[in-house]
C-alpha positions as protocol buffer text, in pm:
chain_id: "A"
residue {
  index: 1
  type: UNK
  ca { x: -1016 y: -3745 z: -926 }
}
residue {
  index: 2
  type: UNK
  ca { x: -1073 y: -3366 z: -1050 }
}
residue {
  index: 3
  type: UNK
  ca { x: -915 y: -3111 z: -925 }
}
residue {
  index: 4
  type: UNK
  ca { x: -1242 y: -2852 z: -1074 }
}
residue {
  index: 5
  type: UNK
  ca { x: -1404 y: -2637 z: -769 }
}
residue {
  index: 6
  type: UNK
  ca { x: -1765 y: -2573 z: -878 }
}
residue {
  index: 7
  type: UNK
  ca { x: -1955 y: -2281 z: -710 }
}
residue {
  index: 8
  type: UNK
  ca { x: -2246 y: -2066 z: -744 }
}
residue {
  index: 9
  type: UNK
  ca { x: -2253 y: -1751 z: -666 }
}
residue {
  index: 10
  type: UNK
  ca { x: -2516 y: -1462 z: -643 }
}
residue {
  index: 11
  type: UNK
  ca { x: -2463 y: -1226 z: -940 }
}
residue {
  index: 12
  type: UNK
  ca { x: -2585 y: -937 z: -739 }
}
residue {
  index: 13
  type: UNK
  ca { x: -2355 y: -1036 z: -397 }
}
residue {
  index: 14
  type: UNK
  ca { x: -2068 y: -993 z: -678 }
}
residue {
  index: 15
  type: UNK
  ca { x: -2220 y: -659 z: -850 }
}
residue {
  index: 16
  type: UNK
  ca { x: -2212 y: -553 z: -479 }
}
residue {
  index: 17
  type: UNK
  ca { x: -1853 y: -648 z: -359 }
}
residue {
  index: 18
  type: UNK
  ca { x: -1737 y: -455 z: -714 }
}
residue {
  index: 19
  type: UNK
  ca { x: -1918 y: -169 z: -651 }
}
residue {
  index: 20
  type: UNK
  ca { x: -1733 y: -116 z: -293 }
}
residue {
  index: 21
  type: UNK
  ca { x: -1410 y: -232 z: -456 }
}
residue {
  index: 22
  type: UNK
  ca { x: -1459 y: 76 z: -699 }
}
residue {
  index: 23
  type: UNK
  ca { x: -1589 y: 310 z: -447 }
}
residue {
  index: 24
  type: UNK
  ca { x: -1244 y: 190 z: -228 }
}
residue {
  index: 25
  type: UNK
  ca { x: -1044 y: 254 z: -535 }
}
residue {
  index: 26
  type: UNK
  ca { x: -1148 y: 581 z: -630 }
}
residue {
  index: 27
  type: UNK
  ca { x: -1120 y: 661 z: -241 }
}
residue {
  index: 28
  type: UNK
  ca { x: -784 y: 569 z: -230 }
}
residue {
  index: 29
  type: UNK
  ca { x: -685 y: 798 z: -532 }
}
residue {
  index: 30
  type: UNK
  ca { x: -810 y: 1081 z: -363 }
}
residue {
  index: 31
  type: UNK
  ca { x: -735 y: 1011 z: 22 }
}
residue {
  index: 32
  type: UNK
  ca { x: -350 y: 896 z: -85 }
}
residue {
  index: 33
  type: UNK
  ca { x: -199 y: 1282 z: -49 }
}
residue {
  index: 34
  type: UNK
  ca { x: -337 y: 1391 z: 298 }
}
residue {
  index: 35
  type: UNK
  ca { x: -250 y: 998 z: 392 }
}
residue {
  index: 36
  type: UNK
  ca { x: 111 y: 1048 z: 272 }
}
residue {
  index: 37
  type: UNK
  ca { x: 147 y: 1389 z: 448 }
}
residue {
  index: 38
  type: UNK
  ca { x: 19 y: 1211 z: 776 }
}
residue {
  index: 39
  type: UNK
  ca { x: 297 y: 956 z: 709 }
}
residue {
  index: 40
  type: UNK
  ca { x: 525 y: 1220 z: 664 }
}
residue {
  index: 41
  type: UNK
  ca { x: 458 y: 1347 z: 1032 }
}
residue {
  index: 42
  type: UNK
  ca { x: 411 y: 1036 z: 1189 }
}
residue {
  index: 43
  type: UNK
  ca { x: 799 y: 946 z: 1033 }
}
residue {
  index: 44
  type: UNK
  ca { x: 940 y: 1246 z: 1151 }
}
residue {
  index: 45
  type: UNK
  ca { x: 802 y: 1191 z: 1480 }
}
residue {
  index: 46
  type: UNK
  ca { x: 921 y: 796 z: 1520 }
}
residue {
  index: 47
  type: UNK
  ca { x: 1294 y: 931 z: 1409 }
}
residue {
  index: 48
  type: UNK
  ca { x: 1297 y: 1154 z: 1694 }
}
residue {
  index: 49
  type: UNK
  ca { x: 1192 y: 881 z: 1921 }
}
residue {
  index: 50
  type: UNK
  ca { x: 1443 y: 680 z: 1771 }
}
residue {
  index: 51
  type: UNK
  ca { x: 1720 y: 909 z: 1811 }
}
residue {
  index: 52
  type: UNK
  ca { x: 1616 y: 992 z: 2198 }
}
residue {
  index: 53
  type: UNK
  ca { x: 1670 y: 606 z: 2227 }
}
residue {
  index: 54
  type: UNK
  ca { x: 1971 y: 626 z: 2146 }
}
residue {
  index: 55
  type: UNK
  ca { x: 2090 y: 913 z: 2397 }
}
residue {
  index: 56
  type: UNK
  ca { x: 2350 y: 1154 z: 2422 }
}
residue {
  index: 57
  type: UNK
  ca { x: 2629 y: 950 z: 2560 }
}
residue {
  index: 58
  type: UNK
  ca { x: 2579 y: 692 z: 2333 }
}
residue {
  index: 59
  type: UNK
  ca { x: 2875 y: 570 z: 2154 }
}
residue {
  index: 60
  type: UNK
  ca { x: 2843 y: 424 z: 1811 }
}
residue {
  index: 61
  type: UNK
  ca { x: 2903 y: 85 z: 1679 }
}
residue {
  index: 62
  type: UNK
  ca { x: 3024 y: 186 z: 1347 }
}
residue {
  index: 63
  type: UNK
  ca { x: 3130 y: 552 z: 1233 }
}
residue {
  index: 64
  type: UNK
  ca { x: 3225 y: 629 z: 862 }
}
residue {
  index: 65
  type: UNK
  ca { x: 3393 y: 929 z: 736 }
}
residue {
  index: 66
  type: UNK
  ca { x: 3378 y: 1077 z: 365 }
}
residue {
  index: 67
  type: UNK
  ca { x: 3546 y: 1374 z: 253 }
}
residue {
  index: 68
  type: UNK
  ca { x: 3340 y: 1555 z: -63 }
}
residue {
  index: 69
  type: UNK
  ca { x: 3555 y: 1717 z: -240 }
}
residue {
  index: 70
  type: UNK
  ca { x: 3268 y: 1973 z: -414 }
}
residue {
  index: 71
  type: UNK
  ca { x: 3222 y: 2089 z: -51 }
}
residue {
  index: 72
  type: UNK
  ca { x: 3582 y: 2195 z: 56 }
}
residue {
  index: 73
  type: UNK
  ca { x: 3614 y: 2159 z: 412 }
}
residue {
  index: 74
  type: UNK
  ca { x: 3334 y: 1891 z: 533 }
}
residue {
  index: 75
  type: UNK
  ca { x: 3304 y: 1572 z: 565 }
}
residue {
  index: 76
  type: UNK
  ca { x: 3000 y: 1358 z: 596 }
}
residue {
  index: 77
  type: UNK
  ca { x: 2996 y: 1150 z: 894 }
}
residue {
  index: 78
  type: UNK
  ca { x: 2781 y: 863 z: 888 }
}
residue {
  index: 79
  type: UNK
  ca { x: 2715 y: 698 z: 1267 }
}
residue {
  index: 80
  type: UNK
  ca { x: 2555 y: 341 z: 1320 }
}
residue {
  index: 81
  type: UNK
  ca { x: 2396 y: 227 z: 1630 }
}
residue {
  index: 82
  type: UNK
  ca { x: 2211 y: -132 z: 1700 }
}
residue {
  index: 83
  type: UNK
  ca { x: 1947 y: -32 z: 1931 }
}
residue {
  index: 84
  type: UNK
  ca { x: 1635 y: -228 z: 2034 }
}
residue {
  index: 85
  type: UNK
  ca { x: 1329 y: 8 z: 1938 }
}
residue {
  index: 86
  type: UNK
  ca { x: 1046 y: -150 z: 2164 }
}
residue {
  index: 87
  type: UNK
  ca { x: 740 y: -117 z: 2063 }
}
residue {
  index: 88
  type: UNK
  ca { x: 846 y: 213 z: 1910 }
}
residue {
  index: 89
  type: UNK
  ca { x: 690 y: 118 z: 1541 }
}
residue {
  index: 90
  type: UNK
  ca { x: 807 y: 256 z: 1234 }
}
residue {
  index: 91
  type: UNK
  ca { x: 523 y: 415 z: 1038 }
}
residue {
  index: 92
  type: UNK
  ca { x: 376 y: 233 z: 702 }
}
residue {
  index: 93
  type: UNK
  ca { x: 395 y: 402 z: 411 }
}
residue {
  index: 94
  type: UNK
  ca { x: 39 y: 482 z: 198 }
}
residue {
  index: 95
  type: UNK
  ca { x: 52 y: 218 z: -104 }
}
residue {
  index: 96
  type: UNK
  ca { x: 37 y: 439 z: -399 }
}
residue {
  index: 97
  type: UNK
  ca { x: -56 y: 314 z: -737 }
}
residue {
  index: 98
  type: UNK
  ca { x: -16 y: 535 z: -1109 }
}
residue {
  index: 99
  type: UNK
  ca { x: -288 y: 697 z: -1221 }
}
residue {
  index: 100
  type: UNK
  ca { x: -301 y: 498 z: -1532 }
}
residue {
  index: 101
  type: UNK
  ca { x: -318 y: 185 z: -1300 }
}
residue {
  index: 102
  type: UNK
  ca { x: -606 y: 284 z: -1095 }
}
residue {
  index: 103
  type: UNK
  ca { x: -802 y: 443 z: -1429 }
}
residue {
  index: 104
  type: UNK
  ca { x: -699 y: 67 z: -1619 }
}
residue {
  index: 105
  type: UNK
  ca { x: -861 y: -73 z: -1312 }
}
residue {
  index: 106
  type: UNK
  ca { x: -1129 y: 134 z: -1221 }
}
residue {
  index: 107
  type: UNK
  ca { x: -1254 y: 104 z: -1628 }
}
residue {
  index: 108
  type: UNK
  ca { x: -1226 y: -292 z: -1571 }
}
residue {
  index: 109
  type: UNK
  ca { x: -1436 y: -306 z: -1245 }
}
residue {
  index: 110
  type: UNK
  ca { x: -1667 y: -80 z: -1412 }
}
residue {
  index: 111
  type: UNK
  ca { x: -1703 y: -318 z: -1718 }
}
residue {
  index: 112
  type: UNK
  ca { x: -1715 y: -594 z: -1520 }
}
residue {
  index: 113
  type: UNK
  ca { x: -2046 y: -450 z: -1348 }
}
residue {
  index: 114
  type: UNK
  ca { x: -2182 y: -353 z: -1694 }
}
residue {
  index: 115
  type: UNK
  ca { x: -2148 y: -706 z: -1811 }
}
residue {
  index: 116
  type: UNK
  ca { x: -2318 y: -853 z: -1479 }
}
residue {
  index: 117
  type: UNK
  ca { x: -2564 y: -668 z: -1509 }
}
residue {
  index: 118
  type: UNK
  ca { x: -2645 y: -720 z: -1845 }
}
residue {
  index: 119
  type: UNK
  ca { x: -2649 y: -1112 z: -1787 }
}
residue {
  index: 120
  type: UNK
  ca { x: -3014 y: -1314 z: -1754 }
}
residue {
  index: 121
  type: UNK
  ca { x: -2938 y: -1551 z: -1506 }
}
residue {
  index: 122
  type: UNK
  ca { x: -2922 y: -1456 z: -1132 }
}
residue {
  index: 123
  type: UNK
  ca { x: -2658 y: -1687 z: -1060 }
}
residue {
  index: 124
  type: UNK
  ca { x: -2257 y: -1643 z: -1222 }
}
residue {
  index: 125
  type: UNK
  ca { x: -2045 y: -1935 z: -1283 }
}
residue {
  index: 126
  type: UNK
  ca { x: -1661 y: -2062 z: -1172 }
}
residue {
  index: 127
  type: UNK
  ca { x: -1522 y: -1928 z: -1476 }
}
residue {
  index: 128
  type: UNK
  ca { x: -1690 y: -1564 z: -1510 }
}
residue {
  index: 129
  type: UNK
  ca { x: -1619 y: -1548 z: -1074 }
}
residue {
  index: 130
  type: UNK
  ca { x: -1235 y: -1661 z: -1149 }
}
residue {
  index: 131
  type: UNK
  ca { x: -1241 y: -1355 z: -1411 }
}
residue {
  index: 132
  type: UNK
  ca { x: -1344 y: -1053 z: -1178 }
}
residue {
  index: 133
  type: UNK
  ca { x: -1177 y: -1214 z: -838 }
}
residue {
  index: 134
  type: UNK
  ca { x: -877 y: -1036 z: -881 }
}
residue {
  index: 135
  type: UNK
  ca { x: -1112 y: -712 z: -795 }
}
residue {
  index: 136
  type: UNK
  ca { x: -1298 y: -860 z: -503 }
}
């Protein structure tokens, strides 16, 4: 018994998912510093929460003292607590990709489209599909 999956699929369906995948892309590379400074605010904001969890009177389960010696005089005083946070939800950090990735990328997708489009026959084999699926 084979193992082969044989499909075919509309060349302009795909032409169509790679041409939002590319519009998504380039989005992304433009959206990804106001979405980081968002995160930024949205972290400071759950670590405040957090720390209002744990309360004034709180007393920690773990405390660790260092002396640094470049800063004569102070210590560093590292506190742990084990609190249960709720539903209070730690922000997710943007997904950020180089800018060689997403132009390597962005110049395959855009290939990809070129070649599609360049092709007689309406519908695209297994084989070309398992090629661009990576971008769909």
């Amino acid at each position: 018994m084979s193992n082969k999956l044989s499909v075919k699929i509309k060349k302009g369906k795909v032409i169509q998912a790679l041409r939002k995948t590319l519009a998504d892309k380039l989005s992304a590379k433009d959206t990804y510093a106001k979405d980081y400074a968002k995160y930024e605010k949205d972290k400071k904001a759950w670590q405040k929460a957090v720390v209002k969890k744990v309360g004034k009177n709180a007393v920690p389960d773990e405390v660790e003292i260092r002396n640094y010696h470049y800063q004569e005089g102070k210590v560093k005083v590292e506190m742990t607590y084990y609190i249960k946070l709720g539903d209070l939800k730690e922000p997710e950090q943007p997904e950020r990709q180089n800018d060689w990735q997403v132009k390597e990328q962005v110049q395959e997708i855009e290939n990809a489209i070129r070649m599609l489009e360049m092709c007689d026959d309406d519908i695209i084999n297994t084989t070309t599909y398992k090629a661009i699926s990576q971008y769909l």
